[in-house]
N, C-alpha and C positions, 0 to 999 in steps of 0.2 A: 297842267300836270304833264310828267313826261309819256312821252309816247308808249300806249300798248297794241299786243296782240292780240286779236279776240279772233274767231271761229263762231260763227253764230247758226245753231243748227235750226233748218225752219227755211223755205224761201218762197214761204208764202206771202202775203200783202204785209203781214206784222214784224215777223222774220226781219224783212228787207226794209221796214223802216227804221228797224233799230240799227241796223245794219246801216244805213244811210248816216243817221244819227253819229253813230260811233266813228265813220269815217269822217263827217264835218266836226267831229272834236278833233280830229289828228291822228286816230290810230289805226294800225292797218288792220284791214275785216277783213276773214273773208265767208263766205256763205256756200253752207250746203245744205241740202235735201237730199228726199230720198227718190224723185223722178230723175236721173243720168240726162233724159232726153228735153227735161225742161232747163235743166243749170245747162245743157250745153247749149240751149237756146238765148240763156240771161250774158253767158261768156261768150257768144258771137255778137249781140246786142250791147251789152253792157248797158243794161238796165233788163227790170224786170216787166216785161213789155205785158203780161199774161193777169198781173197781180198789178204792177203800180204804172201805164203804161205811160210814156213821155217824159218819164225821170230817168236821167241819166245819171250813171255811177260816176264818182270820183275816181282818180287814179289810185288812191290807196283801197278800194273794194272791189275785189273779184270775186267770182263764184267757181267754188271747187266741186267737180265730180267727185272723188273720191273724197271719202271721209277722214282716211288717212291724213292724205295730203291736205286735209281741211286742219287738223287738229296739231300737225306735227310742229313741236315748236312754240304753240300759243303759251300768250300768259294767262287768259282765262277762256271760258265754252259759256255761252250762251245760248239756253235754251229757249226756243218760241215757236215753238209747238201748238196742235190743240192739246186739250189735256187729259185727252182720250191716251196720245201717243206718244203723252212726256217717260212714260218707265221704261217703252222699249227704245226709245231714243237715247235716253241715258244709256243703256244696257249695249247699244252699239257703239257709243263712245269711247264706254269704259275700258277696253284695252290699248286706247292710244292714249288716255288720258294719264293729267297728272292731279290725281284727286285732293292732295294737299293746298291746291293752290285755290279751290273753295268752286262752289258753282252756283251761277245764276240763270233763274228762267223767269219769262214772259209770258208761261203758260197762264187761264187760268179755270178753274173748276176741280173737281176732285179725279179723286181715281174710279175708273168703272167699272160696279162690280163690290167695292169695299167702303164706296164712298170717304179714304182716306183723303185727308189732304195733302199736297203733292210733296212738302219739308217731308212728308211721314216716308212717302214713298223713297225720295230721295236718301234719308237717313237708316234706309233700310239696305240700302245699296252701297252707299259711303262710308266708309272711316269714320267714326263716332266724332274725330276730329276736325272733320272737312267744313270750312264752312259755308253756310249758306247763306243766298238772298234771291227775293222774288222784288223784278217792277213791277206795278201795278198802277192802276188808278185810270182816270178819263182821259183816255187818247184812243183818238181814231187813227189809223193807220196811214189814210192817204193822207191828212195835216200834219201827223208826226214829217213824211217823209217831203212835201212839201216846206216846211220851216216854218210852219205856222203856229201860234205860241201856244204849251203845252205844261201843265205840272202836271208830275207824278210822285209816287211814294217809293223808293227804296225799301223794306223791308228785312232785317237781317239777323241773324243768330251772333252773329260777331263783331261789334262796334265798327273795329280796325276794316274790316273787307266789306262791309256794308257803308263806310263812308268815303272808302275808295272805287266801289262801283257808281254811288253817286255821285262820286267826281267824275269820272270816265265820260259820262254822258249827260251833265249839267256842260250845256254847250248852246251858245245863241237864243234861240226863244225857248228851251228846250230846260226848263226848270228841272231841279230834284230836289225833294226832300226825305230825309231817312226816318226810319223806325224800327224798334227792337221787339214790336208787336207782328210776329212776324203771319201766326193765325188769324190775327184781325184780318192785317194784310188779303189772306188768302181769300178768307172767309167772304170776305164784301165783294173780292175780282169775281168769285162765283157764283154766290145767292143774287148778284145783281143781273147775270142774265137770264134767269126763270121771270125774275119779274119784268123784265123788259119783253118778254116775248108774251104776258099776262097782259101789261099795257098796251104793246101792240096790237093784241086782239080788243080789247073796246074802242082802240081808237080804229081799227078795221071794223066792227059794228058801230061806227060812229056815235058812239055813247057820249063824248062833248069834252070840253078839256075840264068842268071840274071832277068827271070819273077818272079820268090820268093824273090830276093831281092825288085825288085820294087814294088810287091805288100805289102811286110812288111815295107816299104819305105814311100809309099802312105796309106799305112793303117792308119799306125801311122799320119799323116797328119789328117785325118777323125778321128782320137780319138782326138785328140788335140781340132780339128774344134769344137766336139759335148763338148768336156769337157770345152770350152770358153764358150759357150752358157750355160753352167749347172751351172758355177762356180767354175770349178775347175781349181787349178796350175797348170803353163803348167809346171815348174819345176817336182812334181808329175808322170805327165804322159813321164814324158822321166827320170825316176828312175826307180828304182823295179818294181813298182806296175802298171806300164804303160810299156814302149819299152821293159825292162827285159824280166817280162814277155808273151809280145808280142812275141820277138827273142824266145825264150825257147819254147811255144805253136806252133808254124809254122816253127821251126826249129825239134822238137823232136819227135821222133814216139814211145813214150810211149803219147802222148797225145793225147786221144780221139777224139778232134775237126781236128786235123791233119788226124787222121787214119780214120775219116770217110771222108772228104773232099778226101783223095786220095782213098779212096775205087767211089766214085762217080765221080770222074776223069777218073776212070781203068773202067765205065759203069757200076756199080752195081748200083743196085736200091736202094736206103735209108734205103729199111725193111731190105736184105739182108744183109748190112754195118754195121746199129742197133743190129742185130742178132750175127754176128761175133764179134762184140766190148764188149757186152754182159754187160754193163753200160750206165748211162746214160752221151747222151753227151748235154753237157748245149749249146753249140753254136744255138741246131736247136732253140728253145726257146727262145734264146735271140737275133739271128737274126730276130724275130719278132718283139722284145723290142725295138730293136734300130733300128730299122725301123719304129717305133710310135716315136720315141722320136724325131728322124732327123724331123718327120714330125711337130713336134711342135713344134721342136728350129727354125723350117726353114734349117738345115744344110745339104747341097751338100756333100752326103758319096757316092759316085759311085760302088765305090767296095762293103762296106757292103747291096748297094739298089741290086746290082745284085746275090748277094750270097742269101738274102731274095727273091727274084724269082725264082732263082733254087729251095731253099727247098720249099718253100710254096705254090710258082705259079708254079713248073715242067716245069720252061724255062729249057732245054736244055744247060748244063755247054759249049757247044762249042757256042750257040746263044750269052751265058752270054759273054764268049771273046768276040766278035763282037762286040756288044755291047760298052766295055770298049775301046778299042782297036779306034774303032769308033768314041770319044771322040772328040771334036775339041782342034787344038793344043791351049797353055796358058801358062803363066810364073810361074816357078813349085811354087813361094811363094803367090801365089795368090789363 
């Protein structure tokens, strides 16, 4: 395809891999955040030494201070955010933007506080007409930016602009596939990390792998549950952007919600795990989201209701077994 301009706001470790991505397809990036003193650190380096360190940028990706100068001009904005801080990212955008021209983000989890998902957020902010699309699915950041091989789901409200941002970054090992499920999409990038940080804590009390498989077994069970009530395909949530990703987050220990769930399995305190991890991790946040949300679909998530007690209520991850464990017997399609 011919060459675009993208602005990719985020230049954190994910940010800067799509960012990579987008430049080894051909099109010129550039990347901001909101630290001044770490982009002018990534624009004396050229690479992001703090987040991806020993990858160096191409000639088509620089990092822009200013936001302005990040946006002015592009053909689209790339969000990659956490997703704590996709609304007020957009909301900085928005006066240098140009909203018709549709917007994509990389965020994933809800909004905090309303538990909306992010299309809602976003459509509450944009042109009724703007369109939208979320990546998603199992990629890790440092492989993403490495070139190590990767599919992901495209997700999108608009045929036309969700088959042209998967083209953009279908490039090398670096697969895309689209979908006009665009809630599935969401749904799966963010119930999948409550339970990855749920897994990481029995494989942190070394509870043995077939407790990990049953718990990403049943998990997925509760994603499905809550994605029936939302409207989303269960097709969807047992693709990339659901089970994939799921397997990939509670299987892999480059992933955040893994590594702190087993740092609180092995007894550490949450500040202590936060500290070590030294990133934000989206599961503790959206274990609260999807824990509002069960409550107004009505939907029976066992696993994710106990993992929101651990973080939030400070039940005790061995009470939490009990707990589950505890359960009355049922027929498992029920």
């Amino acid at each position: 395809m011919s060459e675009l301009i993208f602005a990719v706001a985020g230049a954190g470790s994910w940010g800067t891999a799509l960012a990579l991505q987008l430049a080894r397809a051909g099109h010129q990036v550039r990347l901001w955040g909101r630290d001044p003193a770490h982009l002018a650190k990534i624009q004396a380096a050229s690479s992001n030494e703090r987040f991806l360190p020993g990858i160096a940028f191409p000639e088509n990706l620089s990092a822009r201070v200013d936001i302005a100068d990040a946006i002015e001009g592009i053909d689209h904005f790339l969000i990659a955010t956490p997703s704590h801080g996709f609304g007020s990212m957009l909301a900085l955008a928005l006066p240098h933007l140009d909203a018709s021209r549709g917007l994509i983000w990389a965020s994933k989890g809800f909004e905090p506080g309303s538990a909306r998902l992010l299309h809602e957020v976003a459509r509450d902010m944009l042109p009724e007409s703007t369109p939208l699309a979320l990546l998603t699915g199992p990629s890790f950041a440092k492989e993403v930016a490495l070139g190590l091989p990767t599919a992901v789901t495209v997700a999108g409200t608009d045929a036309e602009f969700t088959q042209l941002m998967a083209d953009a970054f279908h490039h090398g090992y670096f697969r895309t596939y689209t979908s006009d499920d665009l809630i599935g999409a969401e749904l799966g990038g963010a119930v999948k990390n409550v339970l990855a940080v749920a897994t990481g804590i029995a494989d942190g009390m070394q509870l043995g792998d077939n407790a990990r498989a049953a718990l990403i077994t049943r998990g997925l069970v509760e994603m499905m549950r809550l994605g029936d009530a939302m409207g989303a395909r269960k097709e969807t949530l047992m693709g990339l952007a659901g089970m994939g990703d799921l397997v990939l987050t509670c299987t892999g220990d480059q992933s955040r919600n893994r590594r702190f769930g087993l740092a609180l399995g092995r007894g550490d305190s949450a500040e202590t795990a936060l500290a070590d991890i030294g990133q934000v991790v989206e599961g503790i946040n959206t274990a609260e989201e999807v824990h509002r949300q069960a409550q107004v679909n009505k939907v029976e998530m066992p696993i994710s209701e106990v993992l929101y007690a651990i973080i939030h209520q400070q039940l005790p991850p061995q009470e939490g077994l009990k707990m589950l464990l505890s359960r009355e017997q049922k027929a498992e399609t029920s």
